[in-house]
C-alpha positions as CSV (number, residue, x, y, z in Angstrom):
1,X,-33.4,-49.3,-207.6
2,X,-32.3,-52.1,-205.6
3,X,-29.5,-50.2,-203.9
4,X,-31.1,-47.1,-203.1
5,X,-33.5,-49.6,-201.2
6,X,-31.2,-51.1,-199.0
7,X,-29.2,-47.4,-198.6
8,X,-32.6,-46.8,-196.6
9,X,-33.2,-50.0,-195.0
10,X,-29.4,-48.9,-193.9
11,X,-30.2,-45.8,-192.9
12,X,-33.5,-46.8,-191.4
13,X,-31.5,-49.1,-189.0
14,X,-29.4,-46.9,-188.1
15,X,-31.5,-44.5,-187.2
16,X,-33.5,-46.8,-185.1
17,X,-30.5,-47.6,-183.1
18,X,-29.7,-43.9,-182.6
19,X,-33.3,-43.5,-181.4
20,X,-32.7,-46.8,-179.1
21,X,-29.5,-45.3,-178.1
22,X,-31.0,-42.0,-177.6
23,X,-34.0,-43.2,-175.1
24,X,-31.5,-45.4,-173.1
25,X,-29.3,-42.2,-172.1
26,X,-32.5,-40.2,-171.6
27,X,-33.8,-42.9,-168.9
28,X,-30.1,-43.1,-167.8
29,X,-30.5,-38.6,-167.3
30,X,-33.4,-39.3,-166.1
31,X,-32.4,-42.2,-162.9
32,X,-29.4,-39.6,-162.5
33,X,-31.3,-36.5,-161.7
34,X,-33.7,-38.7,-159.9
35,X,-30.7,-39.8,-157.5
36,X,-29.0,-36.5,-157.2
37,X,-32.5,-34.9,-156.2
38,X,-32.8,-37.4,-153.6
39,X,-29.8,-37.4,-152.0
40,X,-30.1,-33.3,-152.0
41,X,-33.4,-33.2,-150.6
42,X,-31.9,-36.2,-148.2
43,X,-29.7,-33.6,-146.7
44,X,-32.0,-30.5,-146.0
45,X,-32.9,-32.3,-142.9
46,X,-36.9,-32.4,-143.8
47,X,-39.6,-34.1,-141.8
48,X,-42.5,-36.0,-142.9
49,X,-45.8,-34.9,-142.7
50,X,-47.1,-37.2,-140.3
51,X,-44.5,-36.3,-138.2
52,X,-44.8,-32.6,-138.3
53,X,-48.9,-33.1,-138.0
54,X,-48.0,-35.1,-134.6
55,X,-45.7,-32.7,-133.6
56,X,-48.7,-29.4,-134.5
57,X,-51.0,-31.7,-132.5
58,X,-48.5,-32.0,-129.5
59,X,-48.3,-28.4,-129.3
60,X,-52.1,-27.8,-129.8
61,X,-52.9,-29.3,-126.4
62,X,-49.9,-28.0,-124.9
63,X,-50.9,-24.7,-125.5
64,X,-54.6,-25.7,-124.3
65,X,-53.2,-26.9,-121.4
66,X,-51.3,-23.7,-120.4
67,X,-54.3,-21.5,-121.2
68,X,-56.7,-23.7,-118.8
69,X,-54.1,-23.8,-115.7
70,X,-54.0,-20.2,-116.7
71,X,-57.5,-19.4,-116.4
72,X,-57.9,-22.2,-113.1
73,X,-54.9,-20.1,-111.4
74,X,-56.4,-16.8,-112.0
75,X,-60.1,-18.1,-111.2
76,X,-58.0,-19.6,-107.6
77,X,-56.1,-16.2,-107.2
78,X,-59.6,-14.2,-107.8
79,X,-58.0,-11.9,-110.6
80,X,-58.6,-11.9,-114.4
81,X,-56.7,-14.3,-116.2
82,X,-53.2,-13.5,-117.7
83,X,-52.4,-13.6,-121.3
84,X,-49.7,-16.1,-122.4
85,X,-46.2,-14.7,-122.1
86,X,-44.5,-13.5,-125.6
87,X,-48.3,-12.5,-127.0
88,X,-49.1,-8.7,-127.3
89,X,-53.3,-7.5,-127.1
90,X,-54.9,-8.5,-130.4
91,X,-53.1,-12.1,-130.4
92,X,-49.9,-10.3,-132.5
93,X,-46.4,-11.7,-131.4
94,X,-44.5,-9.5,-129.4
């Protein structure tokens, strides 16, 4: 009786260090994939958010901009005002 108690104390040991063993290369996977995502998303060359919402904004009044000296040029000149170049009727790229 008293050696088929320590075969699974044994066996219980050893299994815990498998387990131990087994969670330590999964969190090792783990970091690894972590890195290699990084670094490939690192090199597609992606901006932030903030930076792309500054750079919409930017635009935004730009285009705001155009379409007012557009409209104070054709109220100056007496005509209708033109549409924006590149922009079919119906606001549809050309």
């Amino acid at each position: 009786m008293q050696s088929q108690n320590r075969l699974f104390e044994d066996f219980v040991k050893v299994m815990n260090g498998a387990a131990g063993t087994i969670a330590g290369m999964t969190r090792e996977a783990q970091a690894a994939m972590q890195d290699r995502a990084r670094e490939w998303i690192g090199g597609l060359d992606l901006v932030s958010r903030e930076e792309f919402e500054a750079v919409k904004a930017i635009a935004i009044a730009a285009r705001e901009e155009s379409e007012a000296l557009n409209a104070r040029i054709a109220a100056l000149e007496g005509g209708p005002p033109k549409a924006p170049r590149g922009k079919a009727k119906g606001g549809a790229a050309a």
